[in-house]
C-alpha positions as CSV (number, residue, x, y, z in Angstrom):
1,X,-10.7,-9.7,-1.4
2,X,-8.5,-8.1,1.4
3,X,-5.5,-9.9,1.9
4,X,-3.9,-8.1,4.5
5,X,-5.7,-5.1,6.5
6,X,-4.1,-2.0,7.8
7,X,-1.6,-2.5,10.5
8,X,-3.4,0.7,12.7
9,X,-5.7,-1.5,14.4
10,X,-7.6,-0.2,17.0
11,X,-7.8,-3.6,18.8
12,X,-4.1,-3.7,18.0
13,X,-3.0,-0.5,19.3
14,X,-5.3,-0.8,22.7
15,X,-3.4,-4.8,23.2
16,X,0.3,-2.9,23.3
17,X,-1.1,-0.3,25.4
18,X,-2.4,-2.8,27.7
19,X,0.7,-5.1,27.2
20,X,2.7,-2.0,28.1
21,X,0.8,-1.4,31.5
22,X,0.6,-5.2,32.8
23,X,4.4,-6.2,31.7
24,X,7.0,-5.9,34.7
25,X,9.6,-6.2,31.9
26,X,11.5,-2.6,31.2
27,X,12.5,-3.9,27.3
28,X,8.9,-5.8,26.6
29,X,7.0,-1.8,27.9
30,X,9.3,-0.2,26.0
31,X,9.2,-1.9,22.7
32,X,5.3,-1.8,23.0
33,X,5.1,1.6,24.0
34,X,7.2,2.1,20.5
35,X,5.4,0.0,18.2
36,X,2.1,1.5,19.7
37,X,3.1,4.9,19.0
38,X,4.5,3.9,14.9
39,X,1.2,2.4,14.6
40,X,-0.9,5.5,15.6
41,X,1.7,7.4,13.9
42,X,1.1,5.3,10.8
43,X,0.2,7.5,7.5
44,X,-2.1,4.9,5.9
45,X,-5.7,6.4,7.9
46,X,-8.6,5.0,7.9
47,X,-10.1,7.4,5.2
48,X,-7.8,5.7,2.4
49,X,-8.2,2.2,3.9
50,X,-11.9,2.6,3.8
51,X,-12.0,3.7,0.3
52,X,-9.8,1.1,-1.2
53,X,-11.5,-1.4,0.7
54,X,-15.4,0.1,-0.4
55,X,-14.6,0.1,-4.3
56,X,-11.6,-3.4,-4.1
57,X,-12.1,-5.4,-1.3
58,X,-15.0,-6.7,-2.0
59,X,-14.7,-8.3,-5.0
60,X,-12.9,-12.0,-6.3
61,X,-10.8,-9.7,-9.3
62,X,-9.3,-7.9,-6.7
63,X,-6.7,-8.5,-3.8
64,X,-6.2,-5.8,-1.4
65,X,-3.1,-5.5,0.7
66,X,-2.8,-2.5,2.7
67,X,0.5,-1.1,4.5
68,X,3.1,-3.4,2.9
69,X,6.7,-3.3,3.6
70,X,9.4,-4.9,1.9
71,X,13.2,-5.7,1.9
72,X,14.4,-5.8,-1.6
73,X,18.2,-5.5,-3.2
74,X,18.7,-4.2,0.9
75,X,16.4,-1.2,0.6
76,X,13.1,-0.8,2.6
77,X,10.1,-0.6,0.4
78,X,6.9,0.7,1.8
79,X,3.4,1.0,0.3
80,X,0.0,2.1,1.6
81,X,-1.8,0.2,-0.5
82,X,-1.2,-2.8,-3.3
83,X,-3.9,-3.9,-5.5
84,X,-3.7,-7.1,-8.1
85,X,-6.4,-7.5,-10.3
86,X,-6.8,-11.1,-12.2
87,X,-5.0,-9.9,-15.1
88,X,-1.9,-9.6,-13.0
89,X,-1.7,-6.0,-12.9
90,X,-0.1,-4.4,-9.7
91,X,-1.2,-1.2,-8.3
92,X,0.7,1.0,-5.8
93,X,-1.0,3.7,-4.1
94,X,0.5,6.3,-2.4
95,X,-2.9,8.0,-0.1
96,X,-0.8,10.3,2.6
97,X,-2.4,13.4,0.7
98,X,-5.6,12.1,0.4
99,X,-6.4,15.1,2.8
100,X,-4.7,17.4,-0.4
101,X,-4.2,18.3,-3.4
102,X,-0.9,18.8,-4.9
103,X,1.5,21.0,-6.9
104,X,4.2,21.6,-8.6
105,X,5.8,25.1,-8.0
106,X,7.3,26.9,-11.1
107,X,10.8,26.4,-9.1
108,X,10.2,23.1,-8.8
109,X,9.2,22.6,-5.3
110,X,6.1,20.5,-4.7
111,X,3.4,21.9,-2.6
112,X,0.3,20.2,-0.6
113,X,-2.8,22.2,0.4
114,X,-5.7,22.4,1.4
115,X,-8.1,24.7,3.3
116,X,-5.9,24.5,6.3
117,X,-2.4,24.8,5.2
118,X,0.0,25.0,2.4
119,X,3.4,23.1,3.2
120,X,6.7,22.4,1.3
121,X,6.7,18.3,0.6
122,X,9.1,16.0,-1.3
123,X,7.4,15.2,-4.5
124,X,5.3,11.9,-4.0
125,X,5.5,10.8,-7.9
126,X,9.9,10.5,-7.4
127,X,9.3,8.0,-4.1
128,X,6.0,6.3,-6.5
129,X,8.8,6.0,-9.5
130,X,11.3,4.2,-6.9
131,X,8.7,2.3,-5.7
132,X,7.5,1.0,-8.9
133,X,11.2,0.0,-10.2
134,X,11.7,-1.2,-6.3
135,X,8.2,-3.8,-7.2
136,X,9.1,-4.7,-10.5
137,X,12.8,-5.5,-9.1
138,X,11.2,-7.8,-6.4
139,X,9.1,-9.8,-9.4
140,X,11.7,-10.2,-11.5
141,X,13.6,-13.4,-11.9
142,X,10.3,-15.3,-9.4
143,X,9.4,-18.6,-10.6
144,X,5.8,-17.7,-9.2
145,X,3.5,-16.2,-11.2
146,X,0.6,-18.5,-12.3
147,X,0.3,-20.3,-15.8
148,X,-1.8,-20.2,-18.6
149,X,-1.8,-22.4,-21.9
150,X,1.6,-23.6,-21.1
151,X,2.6,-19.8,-21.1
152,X,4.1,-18.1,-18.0
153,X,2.0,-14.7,-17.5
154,X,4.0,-11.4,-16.8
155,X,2.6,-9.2,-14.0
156,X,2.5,-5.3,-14.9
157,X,3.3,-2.7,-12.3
158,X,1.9,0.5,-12.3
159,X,1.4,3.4,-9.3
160,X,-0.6,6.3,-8.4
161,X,-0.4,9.0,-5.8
162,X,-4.1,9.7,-4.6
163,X,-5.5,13.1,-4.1
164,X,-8.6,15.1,-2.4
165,X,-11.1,14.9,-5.4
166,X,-12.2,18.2,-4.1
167,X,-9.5,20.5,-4.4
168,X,-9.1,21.2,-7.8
169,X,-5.1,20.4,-9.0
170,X,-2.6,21.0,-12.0
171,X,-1.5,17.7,-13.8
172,X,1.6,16.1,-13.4
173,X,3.5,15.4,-15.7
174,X,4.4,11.7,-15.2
175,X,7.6,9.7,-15.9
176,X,5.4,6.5,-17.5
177,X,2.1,6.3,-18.6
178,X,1.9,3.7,-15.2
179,X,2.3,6.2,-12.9
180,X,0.5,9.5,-11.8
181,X,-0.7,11.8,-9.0
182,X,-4.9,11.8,-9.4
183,X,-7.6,13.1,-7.7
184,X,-9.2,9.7,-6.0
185,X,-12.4,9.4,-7.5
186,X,-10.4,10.2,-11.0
187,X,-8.1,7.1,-10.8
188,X,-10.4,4.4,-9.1
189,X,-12.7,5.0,-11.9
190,X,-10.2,4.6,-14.3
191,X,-8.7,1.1,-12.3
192,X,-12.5,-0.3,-12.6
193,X,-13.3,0.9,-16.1
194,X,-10.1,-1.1,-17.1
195,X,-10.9,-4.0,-15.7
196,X,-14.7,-4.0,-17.0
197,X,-13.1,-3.5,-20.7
198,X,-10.8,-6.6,-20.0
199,X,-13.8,-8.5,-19.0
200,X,-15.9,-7.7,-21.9
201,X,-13.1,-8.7,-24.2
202,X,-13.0,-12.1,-21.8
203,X,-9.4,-12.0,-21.8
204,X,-7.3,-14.4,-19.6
205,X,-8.0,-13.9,-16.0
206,X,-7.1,-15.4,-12.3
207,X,-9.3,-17.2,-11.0
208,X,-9.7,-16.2,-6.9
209,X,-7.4,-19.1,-5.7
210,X,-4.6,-18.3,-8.3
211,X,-5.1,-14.3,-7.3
212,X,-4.8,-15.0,-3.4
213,X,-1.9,-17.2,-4.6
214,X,-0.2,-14.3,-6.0
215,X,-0.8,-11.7,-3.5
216,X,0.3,-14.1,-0.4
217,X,4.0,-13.6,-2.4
218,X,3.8,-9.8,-1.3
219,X,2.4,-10.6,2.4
220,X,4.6,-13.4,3.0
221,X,8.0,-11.1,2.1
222,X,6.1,-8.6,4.3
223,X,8.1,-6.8,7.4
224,X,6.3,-6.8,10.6
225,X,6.0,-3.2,12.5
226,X,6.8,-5.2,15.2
227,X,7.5,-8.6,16.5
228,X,4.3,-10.9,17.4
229,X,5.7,-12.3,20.8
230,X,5.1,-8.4,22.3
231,X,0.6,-9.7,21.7
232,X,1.8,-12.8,23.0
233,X,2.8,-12.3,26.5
234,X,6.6,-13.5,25.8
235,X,9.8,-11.2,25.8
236,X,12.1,-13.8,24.3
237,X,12.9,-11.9,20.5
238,X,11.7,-8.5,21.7
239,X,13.7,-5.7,20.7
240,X,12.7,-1.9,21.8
241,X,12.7,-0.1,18.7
């Protein structure tokens, strides 16, 4: 199930730039003209979202929330994409190289590339290994998480940095055994062979309620891009940003 779609709407983006031309307000234009530019500026494309969406979104076992960002201990926290299956396993994804593959130079610089260009990055898997700790940070200590048998059930958290599946890569070597860069097809087959094992074994899993439950904990501690009164025709609120 998709929970919450990709901020980059089309539709979205055309209401600022609409809002932006009608508006005799100098703060409302401005602070439309901004949030329509971070949203077209916005690196979860509609390649990744599609992809996600075509193999996840779909189904009851998953929920799907694409471009979420969250305060937690007073650091930003931003993730393309977060998956929860029923068995309360959390899955960041990290898709801005979907376009690449990756590598690790023998000085330690990390590389993307493909037939295009070759450019110096910060690694991906160091932000994915903050992220992770960031998540697990934010679930700790909730009251939240559904019940089974009288027993409390402890979410997981794992992430993965997603990769052209055809531009052949080095491995990583990762910090966890829950966290790796991965050529797409590589670790979305792995994500749905997991859960077909756990479902074989008929462990204990969410129902669809209790998942969408869960996953409106994430959206609901999610930061808006920008405030809703600049689609609502009101300028009380609005901030240029």
């Amino acid at each position: 199930m998709i929970v919450k779609k990709r901020d980059a709407q089309f539709e979205v983006i055309r209401a600022l730039d609409e809002q932006a031309e009608l508006t005799n307000d100098k703060l409302k234009r401005s602070a439309c003209i901004s949030a329509a530019s971070r949203l077209r500026a916005d690196s979860t494309t509609q390649r990744a979202t599609e992809l996600i969406d075509f193999h996840f979104g779909q189904s009851e076992k998953w929920a799907v929330i694409h471009d979420l960002r969250l305060r937690i201990g007073g650091h930003a926290v931003q993730i393309n994409h977060l998956l929860i299956d029923d068995a309360l396993r959390v899955v960041c994804m990290d898709s801005r190289f979907l376009s690449y593959g990756i590598e690790l130079g023998s000085d330690g610089q990390c590389m993307a590339m493909n037939s295009i260009e070759t450019r110096v990055i910060a690694s991906p898997l160091n932000k994915m290994a903050k992220d992770v700790r960031m998540m697990r940070g934010f679930l700790e200590g909730r009251d939240w998480s559904p019940s089974r048998f009288g027993m409390r059930q402890k979410p997981t958290v794992c992430g993965f940095v997603l990769t052209n599946p055809d531009i052949e890569q080095p491995k990583f070597r990762s910090p966890s055994p829950d966290m790796g860069v991965f050529q797409s097809e590589a670790i979305i087959a792995k994500l749905l062979k997991r859960q077909q094992q756990r479902a074989w074994l008929n462990t204990g899993k969410l129902s669809a309620e209790a998942l969408l439950d869960v996953a409106k904990v994430f959206v609901d501690g999610h930061m808006p891009i920008f405030p809703e009164a600049l689609l609502l025709g009101e300028t009380e609120g609005v901030v240029a940003t």
